[in-house]
N, C-alpha and C positions, 0 to 999 in steps of 0.2 A: 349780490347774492352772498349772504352770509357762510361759514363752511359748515356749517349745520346742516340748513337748504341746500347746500350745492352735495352733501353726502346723500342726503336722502335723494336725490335728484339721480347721483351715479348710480345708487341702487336700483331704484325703478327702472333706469337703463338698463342695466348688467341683468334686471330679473323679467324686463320682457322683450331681450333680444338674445336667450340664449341660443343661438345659432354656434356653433364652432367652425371655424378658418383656417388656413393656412397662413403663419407669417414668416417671411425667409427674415431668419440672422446671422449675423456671421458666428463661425464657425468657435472660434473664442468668446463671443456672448454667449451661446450655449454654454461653455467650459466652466464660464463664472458660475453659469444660472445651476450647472451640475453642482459646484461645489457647492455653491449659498445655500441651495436646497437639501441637499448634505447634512451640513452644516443646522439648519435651522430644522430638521423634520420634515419638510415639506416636499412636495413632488415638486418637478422640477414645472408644471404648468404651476401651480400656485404660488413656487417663488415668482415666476415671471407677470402673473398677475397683477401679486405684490407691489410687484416693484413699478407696473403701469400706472397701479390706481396711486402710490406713491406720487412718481413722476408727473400725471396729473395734475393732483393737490397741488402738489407743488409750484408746477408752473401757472395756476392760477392763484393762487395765494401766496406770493416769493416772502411776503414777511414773515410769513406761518416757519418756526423752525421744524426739524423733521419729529421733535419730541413731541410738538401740539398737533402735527398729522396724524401722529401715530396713536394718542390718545384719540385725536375725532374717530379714526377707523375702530377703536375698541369701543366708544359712545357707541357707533353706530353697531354694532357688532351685539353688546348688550339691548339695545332697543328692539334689534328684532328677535332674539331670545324670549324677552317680556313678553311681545307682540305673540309668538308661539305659545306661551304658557297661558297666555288670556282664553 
């Protein structure tokens, strides 16, 4: 699966499973996820998101550096932009 298809793929996940969970971390991952969130504008769920669908990518595509992740998640980010304005 290319990571083209495999973003569109997390999406369609993430948009017909929004259910919300509970996930225990420890007590310093939160600390981080407060700063980073901080730090980046984010609430402290949307860095953790981030950082999931990150991590994902990643461990599925190890050669992908994190600069061409982060590019596929703005691709994907403007396509469904487009998709809304159509």
């Amino acid at each position: 699966m290319q990571l083209d298809e495999y973003m569109i793929h997390i999406r369609f996940i993430y948009a017909s499973n929004c259910t919300m969970g509970i996930v225990k971390i420890s007590d310093d991952l939160h600390e981080d996820l407060r700063v980073a969130s901080a730090a980046l504008s984010r609430s402290i769920n949307a860095q953790a998101e981030h950082w999931i669908r990150i991590g994902m990518l990643a461990e599925l595509h190890p050669q992908a550096t994190y600069q061409e992740l982060l590019r596929q998640l703005l691709r994907q980010e403007q396509a469904n932009l487009k998709e809304l304005l159509q």
